[in-house]
C-alpha positions, 0 to 999 in steps of 0.5 A: 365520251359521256360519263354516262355510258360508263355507268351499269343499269340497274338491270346490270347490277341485278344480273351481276348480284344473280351471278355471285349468288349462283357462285355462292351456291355452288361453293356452299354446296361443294363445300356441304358435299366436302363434308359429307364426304369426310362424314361418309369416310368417318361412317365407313370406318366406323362400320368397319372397325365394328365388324371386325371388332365384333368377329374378327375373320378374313371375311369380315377384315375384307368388309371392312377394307370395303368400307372404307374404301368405297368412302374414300372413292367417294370423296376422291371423286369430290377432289379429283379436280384439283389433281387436273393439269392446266390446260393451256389456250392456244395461240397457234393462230394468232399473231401478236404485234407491237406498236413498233409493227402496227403504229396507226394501229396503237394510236388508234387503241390508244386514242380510245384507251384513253376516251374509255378510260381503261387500262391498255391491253397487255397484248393485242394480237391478229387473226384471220377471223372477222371478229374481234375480242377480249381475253385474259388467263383465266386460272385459280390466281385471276379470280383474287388478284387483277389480270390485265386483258388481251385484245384480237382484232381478225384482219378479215373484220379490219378489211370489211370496214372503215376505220370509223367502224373499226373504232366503234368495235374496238370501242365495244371491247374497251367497253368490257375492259371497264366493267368488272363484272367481268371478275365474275366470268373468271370464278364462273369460267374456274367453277365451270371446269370444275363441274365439268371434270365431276360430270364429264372428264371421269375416264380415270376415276372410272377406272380406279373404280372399276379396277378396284372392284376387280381386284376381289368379288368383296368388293364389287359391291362397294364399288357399285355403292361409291358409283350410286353416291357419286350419281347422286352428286351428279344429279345435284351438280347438274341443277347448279350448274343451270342455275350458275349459267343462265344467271352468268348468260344474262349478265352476259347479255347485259355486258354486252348491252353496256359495251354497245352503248360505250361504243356508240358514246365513242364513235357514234351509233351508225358506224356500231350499226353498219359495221355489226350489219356487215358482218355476216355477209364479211365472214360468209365471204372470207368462209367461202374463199378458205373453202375454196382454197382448202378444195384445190 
C-alpha cells in the first residue's frame, strides 16, 4: 500500500480542527451555564434569607423555601445527566467468531492489518446484514484512554461479492482504524447523549417539577420560573448542538473519503466500485427474502 493513502488531506484536518472546536464550544457553554447556575442558587438564597429576614412569617418562609428551590430545579436540571445509567449496545444479532472458527477469514484481516498498519480488531463479529462496519464502547473513559475497535462484517455483504471485493470493504474499515479523528466521534457521541438527556429524555425531571409545584399553591409560581429558565437553556443547547453536528457530519464525510482511498491503495480501485454498485441491488434482495419468510 502507498504510504500516501495514509496521510489526511487538508480538508481532513480542517474538518477535524472544526469539530474540536464545536466540542469546545459546548464545554465552554455547559461549563458557563454550570456557573450561572450556582449564581442563581446563590441569588435565590439570597432573596430568601432577605424576605425572611425582614418579615419573618409562614408566608414569607414559604417564599422563600420557593427560591430556593426553584434555583435548585434549575441547576439539577443542568447535572441530571450524570445521574443516567448507561445504556448498554445490543448484540443479540450478531455472532462473534475467532480465528479458530473462520481461519481464511482471519488470514485475510490479518493480511490487511498489516498492509494498513492498524492494530487488529478486538472482536470481529457476523450479521445477516449486507454491510460492514467499525465500532467501539463509547462511554465516559473511551474519550481519554485508547479503545480497541471491533469489526462486523454481514454474511449478506460476504455472499454478494468476491473475495477481492470483500478485501476492498474490509480494507475501507481498516482505513478508519488509522485515523484518529475517530477520538473525536467518541467526545461528539458523549456530548450528544448529554444534549440529548437535557432536550428530550425530561420525563422524571418533568415530574419532580410538576409534583413540586403540587405540594402547595406557593409554589407553583417557581415551578413555572425553574420551567422558564430551563426553556431557555434548551433554546441555547439546540444551536450548539447544530453547530456540534454539521461540523462532526463533514468531518465524517472526509473520513469516509480517506478510508476509500485506503481501500483503493489496498486492493485497487474497480473491486471498491463494483462492490459499492452491488450493494443495493444485494440488500434489496436479502430484504425481500426476510419478507417473505416473516409473511408465511
Amino acid at each position: 500500500m502507498q504510504n500516501s493513502a495514509l496521510k489526511i488531506s487538508d480538508n481532513f484536518r480542517k474538518m477535524a480542527v472544526r469539530s474540536v472546536l464545536s466540542i469546545f464550544l459546548f464545554l465552554g457553554t455547559y461549563l458557563l451555564m454550570i456557573v450561572l447556575g450556582l449564581g442563581v442558587i446563590l441569588l435565590c438564597g439570597l432573596i430568601a434569607y432577605w424576605i425572611v429576614s425582614f418579615y419573618g412569617t409562614f408566608l414569607t418562609a414559604m417564599l422563600g423555601f420557593g427560591f430556593i428551590s426553584m434555583g435548585l430545579l434549575i441547576f439539577f436540571f443542568l447535572i441530571k445527566f450524570v445521574f443516567t445509567g448507561a445504556k448498554k449496545i445490543d448484540r443479540t444479532h450478531l455472532i462473534e467468531v475467532s480465528a479458530k472458527d473462520q481461519p481464511e477469514l482471519f488470514k485475510l484481516i490479518a493480511e490487511i492489518v498489516a498492509e494498513v498498519k492498524t492494530p487488529f480488531p478486538k472482536h470481529v463479529y457476523l450479521s445477516s446484514e449486507v454491510n460492514a462496519s467499525v465500532f467501539y464502547d463509547s462511554n465516559f473513559w473511551s474519550m481519554f484512554f485508547p479503545v480497541r475497535k471491533n469489526l462486523q462484517i454481514g454474511l449478506g455483504l460476504m455472499n454478494s461479492i468476491s473475495a477481492i471485493e470483500l478485501k476492498a470493504i474490509l480494507a475501507h474499515e481498516f482505513g478508519h482504524f488509522s485515523q484518529r479523528s475517530m477520538k473525536v466521534g467518541s467526545y461528539v457521541y458523549n456530548v450528544n447523549k448529554v444534549i440529548y438527556n437535557m432536550l428530550y429524555d425530561n420525563e422524571g425531571y418533568s415530574t419532580i417539577v410538576e409534583k413540586w409545584g403540587n405540594m402547595s399553591s406557593y409554589f407553583v409560581l417557581f415551578a413555572r420560573g425553574a420551567i422558564f429558565v430551563v426553556q431557555g437553556i434548551q433554546l441555547v443547547l439546540i444551536e450548539v448542538h447544530k453547530v456540534l453536528n454539521i461540523n462532526y457530519m463533514a468531518l465524517s464525510r472526509e473520513m469516509e473519503f480517506h478510508a476509500d482511498e485506503v481501500a483503493a491503495s489496498v486492493a485497487g480501485s474497480a473491486p471498491l466500485a463494483n462492490s459499492l454498485l452491488r450493494l443495493d441491488l444485494a440488500n434489496s434482495t436479502l430484504s425481500g427474502v426476510f419478507d417473505y419468510y416473516n409473511g408465511k
